[in-house]
N, C-alpha and C positions, 0 to 999 in steps of 0.2 A: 525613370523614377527609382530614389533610393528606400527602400525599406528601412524604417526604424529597428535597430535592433530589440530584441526581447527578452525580455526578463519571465520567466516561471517561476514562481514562488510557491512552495508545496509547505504547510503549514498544520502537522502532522495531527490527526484526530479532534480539529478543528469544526464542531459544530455548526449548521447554520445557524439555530438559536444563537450562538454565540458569538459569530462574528456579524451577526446581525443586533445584539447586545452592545457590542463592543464598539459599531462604528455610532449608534444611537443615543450611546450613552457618552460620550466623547471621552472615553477612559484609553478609545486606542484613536490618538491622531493621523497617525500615519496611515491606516485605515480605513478611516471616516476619509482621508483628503482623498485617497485614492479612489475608495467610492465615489464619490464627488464627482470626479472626471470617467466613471466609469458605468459598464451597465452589470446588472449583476441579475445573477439566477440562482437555483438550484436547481443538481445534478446528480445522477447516481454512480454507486458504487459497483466493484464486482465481488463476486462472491467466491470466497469467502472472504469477507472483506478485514482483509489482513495485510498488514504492511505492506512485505515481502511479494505478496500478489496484487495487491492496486498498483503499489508503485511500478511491478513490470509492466503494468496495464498502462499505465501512465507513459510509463517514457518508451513502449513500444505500441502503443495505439492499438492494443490487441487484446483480445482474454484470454484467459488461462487456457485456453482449449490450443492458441498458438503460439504465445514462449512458455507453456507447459511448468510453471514455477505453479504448486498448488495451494499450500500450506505454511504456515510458520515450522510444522513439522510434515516429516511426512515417510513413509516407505521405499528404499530405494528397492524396487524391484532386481535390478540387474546384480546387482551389489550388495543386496539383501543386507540392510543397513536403515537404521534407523538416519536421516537429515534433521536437523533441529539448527532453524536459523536467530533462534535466542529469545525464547519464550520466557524465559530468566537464567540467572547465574547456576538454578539449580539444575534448571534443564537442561542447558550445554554439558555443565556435567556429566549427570545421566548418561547423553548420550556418548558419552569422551570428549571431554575439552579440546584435545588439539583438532580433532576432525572436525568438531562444529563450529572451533573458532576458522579453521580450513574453508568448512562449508559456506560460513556467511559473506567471510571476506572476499573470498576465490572464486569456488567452484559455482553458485550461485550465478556467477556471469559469466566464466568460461567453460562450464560445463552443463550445465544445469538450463541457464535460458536458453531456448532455442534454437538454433542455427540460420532458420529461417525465421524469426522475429525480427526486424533490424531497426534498432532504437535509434532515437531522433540524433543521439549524437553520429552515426555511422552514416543517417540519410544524410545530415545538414554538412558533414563536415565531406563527403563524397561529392558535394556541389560546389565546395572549395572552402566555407566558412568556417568558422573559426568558434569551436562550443568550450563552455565552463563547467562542471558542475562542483558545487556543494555539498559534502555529507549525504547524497543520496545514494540506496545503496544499490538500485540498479545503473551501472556505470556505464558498460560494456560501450568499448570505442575504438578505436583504431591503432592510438597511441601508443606504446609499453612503455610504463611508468616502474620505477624501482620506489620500493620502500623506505621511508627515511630512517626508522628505526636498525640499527646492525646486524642485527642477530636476527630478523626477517631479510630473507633472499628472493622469493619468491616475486614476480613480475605480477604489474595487471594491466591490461588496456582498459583504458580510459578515454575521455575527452583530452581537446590537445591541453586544456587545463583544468586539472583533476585535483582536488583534494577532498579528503576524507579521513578523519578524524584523528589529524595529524601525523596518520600510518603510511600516506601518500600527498604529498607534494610538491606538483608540478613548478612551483616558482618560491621563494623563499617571500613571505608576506611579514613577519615579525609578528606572528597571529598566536595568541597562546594556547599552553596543551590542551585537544579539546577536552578528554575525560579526566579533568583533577576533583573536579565537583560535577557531576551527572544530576544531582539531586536541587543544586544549587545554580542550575539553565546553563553550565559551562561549554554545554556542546553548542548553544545556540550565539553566545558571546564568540568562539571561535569561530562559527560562520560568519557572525557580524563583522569581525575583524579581516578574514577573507574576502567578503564581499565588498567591505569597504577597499582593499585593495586592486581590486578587479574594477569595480567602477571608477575608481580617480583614473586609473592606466586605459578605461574605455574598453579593457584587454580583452572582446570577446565581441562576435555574434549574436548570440542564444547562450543563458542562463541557467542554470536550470541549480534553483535557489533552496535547499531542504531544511525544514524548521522543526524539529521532533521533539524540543522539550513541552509543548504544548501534551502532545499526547503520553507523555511522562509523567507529569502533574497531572490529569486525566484519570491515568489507570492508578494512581494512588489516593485521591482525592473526590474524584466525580467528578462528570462533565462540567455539573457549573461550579464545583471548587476547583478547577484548572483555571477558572475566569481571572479570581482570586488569588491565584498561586505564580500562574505563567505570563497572561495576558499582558501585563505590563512591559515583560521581557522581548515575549515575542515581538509588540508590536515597535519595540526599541530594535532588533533589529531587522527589521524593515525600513525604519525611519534612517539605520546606519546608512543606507543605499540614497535613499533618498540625501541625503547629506552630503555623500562623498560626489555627489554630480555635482553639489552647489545648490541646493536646494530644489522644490520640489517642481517646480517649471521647469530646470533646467533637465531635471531627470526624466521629464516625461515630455521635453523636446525630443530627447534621444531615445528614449527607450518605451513601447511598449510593453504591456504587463498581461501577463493570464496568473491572476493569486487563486488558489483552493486547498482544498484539503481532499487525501488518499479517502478516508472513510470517517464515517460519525463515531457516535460513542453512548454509552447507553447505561446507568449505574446497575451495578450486579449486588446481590446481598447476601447469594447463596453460592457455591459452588459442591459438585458431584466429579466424582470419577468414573468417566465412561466405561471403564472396563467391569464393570460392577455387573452391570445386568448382562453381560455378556461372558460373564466368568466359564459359564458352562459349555464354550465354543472357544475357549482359549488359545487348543492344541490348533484351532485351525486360521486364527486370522490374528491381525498385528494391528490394535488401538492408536491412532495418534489424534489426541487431542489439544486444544492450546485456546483460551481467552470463549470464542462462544460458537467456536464449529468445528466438527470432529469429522475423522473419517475412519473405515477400516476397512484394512487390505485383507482375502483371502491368499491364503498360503496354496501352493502350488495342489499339494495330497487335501485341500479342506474338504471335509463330510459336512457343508452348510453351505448355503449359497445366503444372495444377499438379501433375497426376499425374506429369510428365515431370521435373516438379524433383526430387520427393519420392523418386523412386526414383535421379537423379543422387546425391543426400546418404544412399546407400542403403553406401558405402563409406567414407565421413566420420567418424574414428572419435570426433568433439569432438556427433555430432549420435545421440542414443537414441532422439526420436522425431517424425516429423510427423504433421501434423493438416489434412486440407483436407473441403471438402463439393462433394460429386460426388450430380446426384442426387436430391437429398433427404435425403443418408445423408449421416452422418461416416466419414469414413475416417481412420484411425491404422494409420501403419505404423513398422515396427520392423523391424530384419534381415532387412530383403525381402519380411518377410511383412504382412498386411493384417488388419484388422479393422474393419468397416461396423456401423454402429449408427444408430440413431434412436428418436426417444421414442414408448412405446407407454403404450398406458391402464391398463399395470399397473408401470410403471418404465423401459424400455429392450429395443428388439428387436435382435438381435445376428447378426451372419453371420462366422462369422471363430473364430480363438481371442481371447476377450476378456482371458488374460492378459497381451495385447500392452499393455491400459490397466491394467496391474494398478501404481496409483497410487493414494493417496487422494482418495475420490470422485470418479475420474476423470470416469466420462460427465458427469455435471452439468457439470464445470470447462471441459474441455473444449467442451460443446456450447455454452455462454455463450460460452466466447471466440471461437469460429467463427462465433456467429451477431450479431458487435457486427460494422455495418458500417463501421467505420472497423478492421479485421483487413486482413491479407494474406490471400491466398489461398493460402498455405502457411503453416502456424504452425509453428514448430520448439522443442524440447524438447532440454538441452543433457544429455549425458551423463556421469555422476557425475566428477568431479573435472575438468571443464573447464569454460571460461568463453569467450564470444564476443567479442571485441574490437569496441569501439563505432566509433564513425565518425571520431573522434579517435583511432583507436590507441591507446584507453588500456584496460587488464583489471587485475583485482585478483588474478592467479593469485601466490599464495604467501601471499594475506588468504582470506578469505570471499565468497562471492557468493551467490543465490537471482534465482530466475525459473523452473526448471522444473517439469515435473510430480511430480519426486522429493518421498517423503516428507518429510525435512531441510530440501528450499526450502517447504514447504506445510503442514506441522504448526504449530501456535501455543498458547501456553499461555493460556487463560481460568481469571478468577480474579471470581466475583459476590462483592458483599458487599449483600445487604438488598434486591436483584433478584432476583426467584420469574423465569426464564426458563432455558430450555436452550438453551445457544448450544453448536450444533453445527460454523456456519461463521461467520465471518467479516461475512457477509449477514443474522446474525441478529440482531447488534450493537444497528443503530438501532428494525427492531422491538422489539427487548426494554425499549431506551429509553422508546420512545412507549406501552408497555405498563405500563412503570411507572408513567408520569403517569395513566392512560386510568384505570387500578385505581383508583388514588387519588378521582380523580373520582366515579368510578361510585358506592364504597363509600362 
């Protein structure tokens, strides 16, 4: 028996409200059809649900605890260095543009995620197949790819065909520049262009399709002014793919589908500077904040430990809740009060009121992100309708944001077509992937 190839489509901060909106409302056809032929659920995120971190979770079936990516920002311990993977144009700044533009493109995959994480394109393509990806920006693959622009030299592995955002690709498609208009869905046109290329040539295995102007329009607009703003785009290229097979039977003769989105989205009205209530522990620890969850590192000499923070941010009204490991135990606190956990042989031992973590799947989300060692040593969870100001001074309060433990940041819509798997989180993604092929095989 031959497996259908497949297609991943990752459809960046894409609501279930909304794609559930969208195939109902028949404003996205491509969509609706695909629903049609498919079954569909909702699934969670991880925490902090932030691009840079679902997406590693995504395309290596793991959480932060094991490709150890934590943050949109974050501390480099060994390097004692601020990482900012582009929280905005002000924040890269801040933190020096050549290293963050460094960090996000490069070291991000070849340094940065794990050694032992090994993403779907290293499993799929080590069993002989043949992987694509789109714009997404965990890549990491087998491949060395050079840069198309001149005056970049620098290498990346990739899938054996890789493009990203015109900085890298594998085959010359006729696809235009992706960032001339960012504001105007240009990165999500240059995918559709790519993709359209990729399907007419059949040229792949496994997909792996990245759609980000959705949650661009989002974080400017609000969840449902991104409906208004992207949705028509997005769901145009989707329909691209569906097109270039010959339409939509013939593309779903050939190819299977898993569509979702990395994490929710949740409108902000206010934003706070985390380093505020904490001014008076400055000399000892290193704030990184970005969109709605924060962390902070103790410095090697710190006079504060983390319990001492946690309860400073204890009158903070932009902070709902922290996270540190004292112990052996998790601790989460919330309006003064506490709640201690750890993993037991039947699920989770608890000392506390546990509706302190009353979040979706909290302990799991949680205990992942405490336990990636590149974490602070306080993790912060932002409280409904506020947003933490990045390191540039910049917040999306009057748009959209996501990063906390809240349902609306951590809910996502899944949508299988002609994949037998239950994807519950986020993490189940590329098993269900390698599950697909694996069947094929065997039977």
């Amino acid at each position: 028996m031959t497996s259908k190839k497949l297609v991943l489509i990752v459809v960046d901060g894409m609501t279930p409200a909304a794609f559930e909106r969208a195939v109902e409302s028949g404003r996205a056809p491509a969509l609706a059809l695909l629903a049609e032929h498919g079954a569909y659920r909702r699934a969670t995120s991880v925490f902090p649900s932030l691009t840079p971190v679902c997406l590693s979770s995504i395309v290596t079936g793991a959480g932060p605890d094991v490709h150890h990516i934590p943050h949109l920002v974050w501390w480099h311990r060994q390097e004692r260095r601020i990482v900012e993977y582009g929280s905005s144009f002000a924040a890269l700044r801040a933190a020096g543009m050549a290293q963050s533009i460094t960090d996000t493109i490069f070291n991000m995959n070849a340094e940065h995620l794990a050694r032992d994480a090994v993403t779907v394109y290293e499993a799929l393509e080590d069993g002989g197949l043949v992987t694509a990806a789109v714009n997404i920006t965990c890549y990491r693959g087998r491949t060395k790819h050079l840069p198309v622009l001149p005056w970049v030299t620098k290498a990346a592995y990739g899938p054996k065909r890789f493009f990203f955002y015109s900085l890298f690709e594998s085959d010359q498609t006729g696809a235009p520049f992706a960032v001339r208009n960012r504001a105007g869905g240009s990165i999500d046109v240059y995918a559709a262009a790519v993709g359209r290329w990729l399907v007419t040539r059949d040229g792949f295995d496994f997909l792996a399709y990245y759609l980000s102007d959705f949650d661009y329009a989002s974080h400017a607009h609000g969840p449902e002014g991104a409906e208004d703003v992207a949705l028509v785009r997005t769901d145009a290229a989707i329909q691209t793919l569906l097109d270039a097979a010959g339409g939509a039977d013939e593309f779903l003769d050939r190819y299977a589908v898993i569509l979702h989105s990395d994490h929710g989205q949740t409108t902000v009205g206010r934003a706070a500077q985390l380093e505020l209530p904490l001014a008076s522990h400055a000399d000892s620890i290193v704030v990184t904040a970005s969109n709605r969850a924060g962390q902070v590192y103790l410095l090697p000499d710190a006079r504060v430990d983390a319990a001492t923070l946690a309860r400073a941010l204890d009158a903070e009204p932009s902070v709902e809740t922290t996270l540190r490991l004292e112990g052996g135990e998790a601790v989460a606190r919330r309006a003064g009060e506490e709640l201690r956990f750890r993993r037991a042989a039947d699920g989770w031992e608890t000392t506390g009121d546990a509706s302190i973590l009353d979040y979706p799947d909290a302990f799991h989300r949680t205990w992942s992100a405490l336990a990636n060692p590149n974490a602070g040593e306080l993790l912060i969870s932002a409280a409904e309708g506020w947003e933490f100001v990045d390191i540039g001074g910049r917040h999306h309060a009057g748009g959209g944001s996501h990063g906390s433990l809240v349902e609306g940041d951590s809910i996502v819509p899944v949508l299988t077509v002609g994949v037998d798997a239950p994807i519950e989180r986020i993490t189940d993604v590329t098993p269900a992937v390698l599950a697909h092929f694996t069947r094929a095989r065997v039977a």
